[in-house]
C-alpha positions as a Python dict, from the first residue, in 0.01 Angstrom:
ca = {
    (1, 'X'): (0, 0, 0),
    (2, 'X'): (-306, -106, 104),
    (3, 'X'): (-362, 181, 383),
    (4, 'X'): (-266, 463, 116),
    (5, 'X'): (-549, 304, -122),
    (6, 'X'): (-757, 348, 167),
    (7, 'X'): (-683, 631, 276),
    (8, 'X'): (-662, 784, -89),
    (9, 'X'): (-1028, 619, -154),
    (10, 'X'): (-1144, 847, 176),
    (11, 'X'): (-1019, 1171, 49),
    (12, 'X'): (-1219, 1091, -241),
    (13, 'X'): (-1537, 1027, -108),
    (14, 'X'): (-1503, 1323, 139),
    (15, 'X'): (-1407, 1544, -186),
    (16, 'X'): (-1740, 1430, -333),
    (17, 'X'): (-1947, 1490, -11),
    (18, 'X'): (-1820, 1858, 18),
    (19, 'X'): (-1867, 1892, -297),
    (20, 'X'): (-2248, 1820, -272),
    (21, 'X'): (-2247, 2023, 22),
    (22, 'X'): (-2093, 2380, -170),
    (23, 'X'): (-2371, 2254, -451),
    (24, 'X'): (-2636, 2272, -213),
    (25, 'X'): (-2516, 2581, 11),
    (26, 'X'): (-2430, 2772, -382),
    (27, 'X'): (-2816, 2670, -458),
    (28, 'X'): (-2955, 2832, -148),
    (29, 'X'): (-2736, 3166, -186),
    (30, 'X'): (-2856, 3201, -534),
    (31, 'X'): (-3180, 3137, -428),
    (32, 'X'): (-3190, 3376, -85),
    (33, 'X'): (-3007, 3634, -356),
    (34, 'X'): (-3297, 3645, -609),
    (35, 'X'): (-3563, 3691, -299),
    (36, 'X'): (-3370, 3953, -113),
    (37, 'X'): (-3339, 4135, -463),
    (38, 'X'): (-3727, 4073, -465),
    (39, 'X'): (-3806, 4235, -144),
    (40, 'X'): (-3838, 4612, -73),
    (41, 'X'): (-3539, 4779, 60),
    (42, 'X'): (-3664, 4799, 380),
    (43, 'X'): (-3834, 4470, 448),
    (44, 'X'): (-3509, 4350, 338),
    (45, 'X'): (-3333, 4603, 600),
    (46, 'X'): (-3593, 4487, 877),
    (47, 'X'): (-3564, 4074, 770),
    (48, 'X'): (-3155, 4131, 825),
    (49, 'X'): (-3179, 4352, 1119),
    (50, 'X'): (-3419, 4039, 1239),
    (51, 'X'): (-3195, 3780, 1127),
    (52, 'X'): (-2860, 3933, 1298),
    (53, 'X'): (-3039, 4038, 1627),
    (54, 'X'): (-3186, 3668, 1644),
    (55, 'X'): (-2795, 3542, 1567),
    (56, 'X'): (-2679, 3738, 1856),
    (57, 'X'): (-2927, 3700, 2146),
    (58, 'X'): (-2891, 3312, 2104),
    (59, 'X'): (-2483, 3417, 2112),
    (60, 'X'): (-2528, 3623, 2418),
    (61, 'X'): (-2750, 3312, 2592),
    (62, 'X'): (-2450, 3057, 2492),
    (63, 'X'): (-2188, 3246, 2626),
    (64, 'X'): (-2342, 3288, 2964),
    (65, 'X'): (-2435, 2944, 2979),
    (66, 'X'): (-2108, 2860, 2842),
    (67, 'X'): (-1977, 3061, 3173),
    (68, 'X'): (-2157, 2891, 3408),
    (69, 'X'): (-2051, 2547, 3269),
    (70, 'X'): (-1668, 2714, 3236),
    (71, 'X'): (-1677, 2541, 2872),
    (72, 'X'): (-1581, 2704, 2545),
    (73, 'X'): (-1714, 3077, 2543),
    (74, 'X'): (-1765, 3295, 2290),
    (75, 'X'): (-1528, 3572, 2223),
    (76, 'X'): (-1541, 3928, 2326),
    (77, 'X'): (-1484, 4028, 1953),
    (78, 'X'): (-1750, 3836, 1830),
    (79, 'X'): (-2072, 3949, 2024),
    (80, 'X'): (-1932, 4295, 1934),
    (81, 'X'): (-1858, 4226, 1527),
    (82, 'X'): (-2233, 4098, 1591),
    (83, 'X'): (-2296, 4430, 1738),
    (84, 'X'): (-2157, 4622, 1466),
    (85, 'X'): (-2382, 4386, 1201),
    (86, 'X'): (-2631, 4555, 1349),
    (87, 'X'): (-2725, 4320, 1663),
    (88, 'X'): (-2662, 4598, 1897),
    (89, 'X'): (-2918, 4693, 2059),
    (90, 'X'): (-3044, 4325, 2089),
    (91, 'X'): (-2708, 4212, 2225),
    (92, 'X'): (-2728, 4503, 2534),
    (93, 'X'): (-3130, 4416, 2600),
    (94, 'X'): (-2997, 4049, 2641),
    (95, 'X'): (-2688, 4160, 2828),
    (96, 'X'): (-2921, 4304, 3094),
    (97, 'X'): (-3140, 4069, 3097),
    (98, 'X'): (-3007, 3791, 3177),
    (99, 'X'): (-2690, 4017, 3374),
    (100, 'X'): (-2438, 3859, 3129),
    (101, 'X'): (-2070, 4104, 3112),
    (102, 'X'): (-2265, 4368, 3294),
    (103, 'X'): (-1950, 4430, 3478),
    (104, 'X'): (-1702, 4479, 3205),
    (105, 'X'): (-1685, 4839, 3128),
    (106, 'X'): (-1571, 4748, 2773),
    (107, 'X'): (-1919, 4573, 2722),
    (108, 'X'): (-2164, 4895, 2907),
    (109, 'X'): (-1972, 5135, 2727),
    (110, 'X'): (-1858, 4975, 2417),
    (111, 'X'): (-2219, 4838, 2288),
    (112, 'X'): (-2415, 5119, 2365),
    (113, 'X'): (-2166, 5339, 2177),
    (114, 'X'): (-2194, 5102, 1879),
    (115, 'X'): (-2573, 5139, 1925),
    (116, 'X'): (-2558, 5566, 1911),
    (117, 'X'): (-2301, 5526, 1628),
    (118, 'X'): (-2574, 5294, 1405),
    (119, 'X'): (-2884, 5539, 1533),
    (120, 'X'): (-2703, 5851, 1434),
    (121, 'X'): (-2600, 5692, 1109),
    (122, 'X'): (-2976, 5647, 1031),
    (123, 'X'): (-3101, 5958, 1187),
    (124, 'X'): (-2831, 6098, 925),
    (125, 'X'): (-2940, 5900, 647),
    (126, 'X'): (-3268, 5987, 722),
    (127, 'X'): (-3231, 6381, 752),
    (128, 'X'): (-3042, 6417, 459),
    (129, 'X'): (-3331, 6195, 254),
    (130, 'X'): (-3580, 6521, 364),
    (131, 'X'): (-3329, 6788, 296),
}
């Protein structure tokens, strides 16, 4: 009886600290919406291009220190949904940099391919703006 009061009184107070958590994480999306709606489209574009690039060079640096140390690594699908974000070309700098999946064909072809994919999007968007 006792234990399930216990155990009962835990759930609680972990209810209440996640709540206060979603409070505070609803308070900074609300607040990060009304300043990216403030910003010019493309300091917006630049500040998330920034923001995702940053994301996955530091993703890039774990993983190959993650291979070194044969500890959890990062998975192929991830750096390249961080590619397709928009992390690209920051993610195949890094790569050969730091000579990190250089060898995996899927990697040297895949990311650059991304990359052409996301320039000829904007070359497109771009051209058709002038037309």
């Amino acid at each position: 009886m006792l234990r399930a009061a216990i155990k009962s009184e835990l759930i609680a107070s972990a209810n209440e600290q996640w709540e206060k958590i979603w409070k505070v994480i609803d308070t900074l999306l609300v607040e990060a919406q009304a300043v990216a709606f403030a910003l010019p489209t493309s300091t917006f574009a630049l500040l998330y291009l920034a923001a995702v690039s940053l994301f996955a060079v530091v993703l890039t640096f774990y993983d190959k220190h993650a291979a070194k140390k044969n500890i959890w690594r990062v998975k192929e699908r991830t750096l390249f949904i961080f590619a397709a974000l928009g992390g690209s070309a920051a993610i195949l700098l890094t790569m050969l940099a730091i000579r990190h999946k250089t060898r995996h064909a899927k990697f040297m072809v895949g990311i650059p391919l991304i990359l052409a994919l996301q320039i000829a999007v904007i070359v497109l968007a771009f051209d058709s703006r002038l037309a």
